[in-house]
KOLRO-210959 format. One line per field, with one value per residue (C-alpha): z, x, y; residue number from 1. Coordinates in steps of 0.02 Angstrom, whole numbers, plus 50000, padded with zeros to 5 digits. Example, Ala and Ser with C-alpha at 12.3 -4.5 7.8 and 13.67 -1.06 7.14 Angstrom:
# residues 2
z <- c(50390;50357) .
x <- c(50615;50684) .
y <- c(49775;49947) .
n <- c(1;2) .
END
This chain:
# residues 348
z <- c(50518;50336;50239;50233;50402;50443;50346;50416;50583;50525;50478;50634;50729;50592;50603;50829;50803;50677;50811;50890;51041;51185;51260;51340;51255;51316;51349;51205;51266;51334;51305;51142;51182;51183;51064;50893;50757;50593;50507;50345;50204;50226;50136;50133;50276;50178;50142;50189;50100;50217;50235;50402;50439;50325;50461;50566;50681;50790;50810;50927;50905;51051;51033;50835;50835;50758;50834;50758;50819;50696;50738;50841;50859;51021;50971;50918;50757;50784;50617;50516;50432;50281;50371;50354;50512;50608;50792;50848;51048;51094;51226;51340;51322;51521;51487;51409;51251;51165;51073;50985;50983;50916;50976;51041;51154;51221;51395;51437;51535;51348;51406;51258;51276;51182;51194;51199;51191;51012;51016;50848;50826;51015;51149;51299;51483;51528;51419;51450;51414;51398;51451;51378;51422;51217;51309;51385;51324;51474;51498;51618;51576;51667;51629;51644;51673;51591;51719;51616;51471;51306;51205;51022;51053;50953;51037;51207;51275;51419;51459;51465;51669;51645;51779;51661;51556;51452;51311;51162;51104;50910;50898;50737;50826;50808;50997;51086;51260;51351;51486;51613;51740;51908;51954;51998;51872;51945;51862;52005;51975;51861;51865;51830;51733;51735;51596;51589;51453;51294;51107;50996;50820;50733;50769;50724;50616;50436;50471;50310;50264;50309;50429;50421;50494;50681;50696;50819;50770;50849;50947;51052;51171;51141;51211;51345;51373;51300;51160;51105;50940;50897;50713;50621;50451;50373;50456;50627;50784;50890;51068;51191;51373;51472;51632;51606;51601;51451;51470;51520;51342;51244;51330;51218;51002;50916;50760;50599;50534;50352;50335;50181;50103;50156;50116;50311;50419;50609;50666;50730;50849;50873;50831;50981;50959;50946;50798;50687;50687;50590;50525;50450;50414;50393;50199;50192;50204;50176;50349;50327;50405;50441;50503;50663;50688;50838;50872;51017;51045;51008;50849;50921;50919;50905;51026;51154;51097;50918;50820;50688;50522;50331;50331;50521;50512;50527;50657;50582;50604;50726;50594;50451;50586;50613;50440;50425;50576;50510;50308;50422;50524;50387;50271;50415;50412;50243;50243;50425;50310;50147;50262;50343;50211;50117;50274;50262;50073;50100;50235;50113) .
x <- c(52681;52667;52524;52599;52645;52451;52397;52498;52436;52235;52302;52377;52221;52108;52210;52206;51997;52011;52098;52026;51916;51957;51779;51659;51538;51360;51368;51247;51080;51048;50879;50816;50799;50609;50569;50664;50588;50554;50445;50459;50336;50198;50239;50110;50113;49967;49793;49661;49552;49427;49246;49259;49387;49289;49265;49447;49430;49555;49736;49870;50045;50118;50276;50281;50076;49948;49753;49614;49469;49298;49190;49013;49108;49140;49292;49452;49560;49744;49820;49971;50092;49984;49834;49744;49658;49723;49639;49466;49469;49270;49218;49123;48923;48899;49005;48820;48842;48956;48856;48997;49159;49289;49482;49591;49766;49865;49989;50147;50087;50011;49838;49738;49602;49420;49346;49180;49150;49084;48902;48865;48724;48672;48718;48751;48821;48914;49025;49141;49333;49355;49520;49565;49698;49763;49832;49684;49534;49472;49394;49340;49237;49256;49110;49123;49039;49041;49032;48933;48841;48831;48993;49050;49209;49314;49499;49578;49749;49828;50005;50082;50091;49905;49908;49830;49668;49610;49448;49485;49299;49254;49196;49136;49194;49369;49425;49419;49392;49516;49438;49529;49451;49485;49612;49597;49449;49317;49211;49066;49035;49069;49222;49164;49266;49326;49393;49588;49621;49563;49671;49606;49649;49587;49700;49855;49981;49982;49831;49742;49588;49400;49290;49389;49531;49469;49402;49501;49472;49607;49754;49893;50029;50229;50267;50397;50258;50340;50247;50073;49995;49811;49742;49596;49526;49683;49838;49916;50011;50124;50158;50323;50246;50403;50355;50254;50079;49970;49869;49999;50086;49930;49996;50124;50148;50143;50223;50117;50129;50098;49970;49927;49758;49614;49443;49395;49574;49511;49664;49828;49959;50140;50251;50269;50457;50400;50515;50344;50160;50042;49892;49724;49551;49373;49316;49466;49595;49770;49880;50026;50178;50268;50426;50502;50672;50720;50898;50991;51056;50985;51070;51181;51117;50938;50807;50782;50596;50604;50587;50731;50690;50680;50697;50783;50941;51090;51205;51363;51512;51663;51787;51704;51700;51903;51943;51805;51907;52066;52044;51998;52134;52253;52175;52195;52370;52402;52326;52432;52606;52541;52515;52672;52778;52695;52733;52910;52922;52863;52987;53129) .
y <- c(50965;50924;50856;50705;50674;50743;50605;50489;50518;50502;50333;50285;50337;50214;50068;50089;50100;49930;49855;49718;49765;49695;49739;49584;49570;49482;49315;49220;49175;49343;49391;49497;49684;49751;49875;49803;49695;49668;49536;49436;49427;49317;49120;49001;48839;48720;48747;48645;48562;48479;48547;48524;48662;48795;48938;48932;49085;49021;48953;48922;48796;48681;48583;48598;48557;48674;48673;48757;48827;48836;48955;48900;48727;48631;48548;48593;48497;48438;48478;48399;48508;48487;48550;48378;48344;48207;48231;48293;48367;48370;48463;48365;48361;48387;48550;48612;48685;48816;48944;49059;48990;49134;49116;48966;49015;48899;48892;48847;48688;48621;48669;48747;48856;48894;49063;49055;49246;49281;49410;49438;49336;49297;49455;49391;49464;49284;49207;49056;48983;48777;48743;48558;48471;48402;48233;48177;48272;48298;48481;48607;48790;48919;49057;49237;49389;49562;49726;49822;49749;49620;49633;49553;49493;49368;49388;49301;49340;49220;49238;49082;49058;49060;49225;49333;49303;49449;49464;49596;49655;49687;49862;49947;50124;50095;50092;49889;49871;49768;49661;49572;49414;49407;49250;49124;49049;48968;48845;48848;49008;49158;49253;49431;49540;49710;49839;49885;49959;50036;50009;50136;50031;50177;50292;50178;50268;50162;50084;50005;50110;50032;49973;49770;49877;49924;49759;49648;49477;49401;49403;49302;49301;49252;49078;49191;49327;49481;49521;49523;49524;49582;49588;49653;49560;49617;49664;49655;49734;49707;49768;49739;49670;49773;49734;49582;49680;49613;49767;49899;49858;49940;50105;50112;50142;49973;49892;49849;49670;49668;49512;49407;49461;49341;49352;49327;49344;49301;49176;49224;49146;49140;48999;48892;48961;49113;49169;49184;49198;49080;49164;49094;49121;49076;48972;48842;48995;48936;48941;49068;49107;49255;49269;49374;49451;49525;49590;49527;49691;49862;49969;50119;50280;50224;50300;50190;50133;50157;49986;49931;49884;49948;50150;50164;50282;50207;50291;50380;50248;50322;50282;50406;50542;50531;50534;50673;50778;50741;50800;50979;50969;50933;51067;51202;51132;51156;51327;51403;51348;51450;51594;51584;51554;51696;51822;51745;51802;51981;51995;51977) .
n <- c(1;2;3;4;5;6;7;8;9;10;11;12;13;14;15;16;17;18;19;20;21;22;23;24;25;26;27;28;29;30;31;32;33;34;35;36;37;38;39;40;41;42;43;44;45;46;47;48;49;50;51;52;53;54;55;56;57;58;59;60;61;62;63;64;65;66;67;68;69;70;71;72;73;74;75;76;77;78;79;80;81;82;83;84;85;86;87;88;89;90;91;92;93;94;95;96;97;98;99;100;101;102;103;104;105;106;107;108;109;110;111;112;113;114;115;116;117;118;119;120;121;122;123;124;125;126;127;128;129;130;131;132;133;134;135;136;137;138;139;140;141;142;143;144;145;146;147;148;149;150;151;152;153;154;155;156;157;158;159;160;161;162;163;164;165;166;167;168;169;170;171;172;173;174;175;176;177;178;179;180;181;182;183;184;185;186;187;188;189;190;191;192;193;194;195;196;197;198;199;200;201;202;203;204;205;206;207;208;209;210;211;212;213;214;215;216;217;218;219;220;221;222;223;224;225;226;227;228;229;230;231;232;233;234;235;236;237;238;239;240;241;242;243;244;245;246;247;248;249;250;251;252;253;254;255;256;257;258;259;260;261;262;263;264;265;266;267;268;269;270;271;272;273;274;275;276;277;278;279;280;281;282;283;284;285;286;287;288;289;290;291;292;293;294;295;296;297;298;299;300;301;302;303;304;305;306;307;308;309;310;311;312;313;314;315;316;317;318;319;320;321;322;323;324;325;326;327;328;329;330;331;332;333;334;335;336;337;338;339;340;341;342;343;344;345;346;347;348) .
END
């Protein structure tokens, strides 16, 4: 064979894998592999500028709507897309009074949800969760008891079926408890609650230095219950929920989220969307956004696992490796005639 023809063949062989596949591929609508994301940089919603909303420590978003929760308030604020407040929910007065209000969730039926869980100031074994229905107003608690002893805690996960109901404690030693209630809630009586799991924030890899980075001060589910999000005072992380296991998921490495710099972060929810998280904070913070892309297929050649994003590998693409095989092959080529011809001439 001669060079040229060896050539010619390398670009036979390119033009067949340029082809057009004839492979099915997924049918759209197929749901986002776990285990690949990447998030945006933070841009700014609104700020607010009403006293009233000076210590958010919670959020959550429902059809397009963002609530806030202020801390040691029984009420919750409906807020326009220029976080003016443009609805009060009360909690009832015969509810009895909410003494450290710290997180807000919200389901997939609409209900939303105040924590009442906060022990910084006043440690308590039973704490409480409102649910109130944002149509009506009308309001039920449900109060809860710790297994053990008083915790701090500022941080409620509920997947959206409502089948799950988990409280995140603050901890100064770098590892939160994760504690889970018994369902179903009862509001005649507390639900008592038992520990599941254990996130050890301090040992996350990247983690920002100082003691406002193991403390959890906040965290939500996805509106389809496969992810979760927890954050400290000043960045967040993500987990995949694989098997639809809140706490199973803190098993497993997480993802940082790079979060805007606040000078009291406690509020964090996804987008009720889910393709973002909005993220606030106590003294009139401003309301951010940041952004969430996940693949609807996983890269090639990726560890099943590893997240995508800035810095992942590419895999090699099947085309370079032909060409690759076939400058060889053609130089071994080129090399066998030399030789032979060579043997030819000393023959003569």
């Amino acid at each position: 064979m001669s060079l040229s023809s060896c050539w010619q063949a390398i670009g036979l062989t390119a033009s067949v894998m340029l082809a057009p596949s004839t492979t099915t591929t997924p049918a759209p609508g197929d749901p986002a592999p776990l285990g690949y994301a990447t998030y945006g940089v933070p841009t700014m919603v609104c700020t607010p500028s009403d006293r009233r909303l000076d210590s958010v420590s919670g959020i959550a978003a429902v059809d397009g709507r963002m609530y806030v929760q202020n801390d040691r308030e029984s009420a919750l604020w409906e807020l326009d897309q220029a976080c003016r407040p443009v609805r009060q929910l009360r909690v009832p007065a015969d509810l009895g009074q909410l003494i450290d209000t710290e997180d807000v969730a919200a389901t997939s039926d609409g209900s939303l949800w105040i924590a009442d869980v906060g022990g910084n100031r006043v440690q308590r074994v039973t704490v409480s969760l409102v649910e109130v229905n944002r149509v009506t107003g009308n309001a039920r608690r449900y109060p809860l008891v710790y297994p053990d002893r008083p915790h701090d805690a500022e941080t409620l996960l509920i997947s959206p079926d409502r089948s799950q109901v988990l409280i995140v404690t603050k901890s100064e030693t770098g590892t939160a408890t994760v504690y889970s209630a018994g369902m179903p809630l009862r509001a005649d009586a507390p639900t008592r609650l038992r520990a599941v799991a254990q996130v050890r924030i301090a040992a996350l890899v990247g983690r920002n230095p100082g003691k406002a980075a193991v403390l959890v001060t906040g965290g939500a589910v996805s509106p389809d219950g496969m992810h979760v999000v927890l954050r400290t005072y000043n960045e967040a992380w993500e987990w995949d929920v694989a098997d639809g296991g809140i706490a199973e998921a803190f098993r497993e490495p997480p993802r940082k989220v790079t979060l805007p710099v606040m000078k009291q972060g406690e509020a964090i929810t996804y987008t009720s969307d889910g393709s973002g998280f909005l993220v606030s904070g106590e003294r009139l913070a401003p309301i951010y956004r940041v952004s969430i892309d996940r693949p609807r297929y996983a890269p090639t050649g990726v560890p099943t696992g590893d997240a995508s994003g800035p810095g992942t590998r590419r895999p090699r693409s099947p085309l370079a490796a032909v060409i690759v095989a076939g400058a060889i092959g053609c130089a071994l080529v080129l090399i066998g005639a030399v030789v032979l011809e060579r043997r030819r001439f000393n023959r003569s």
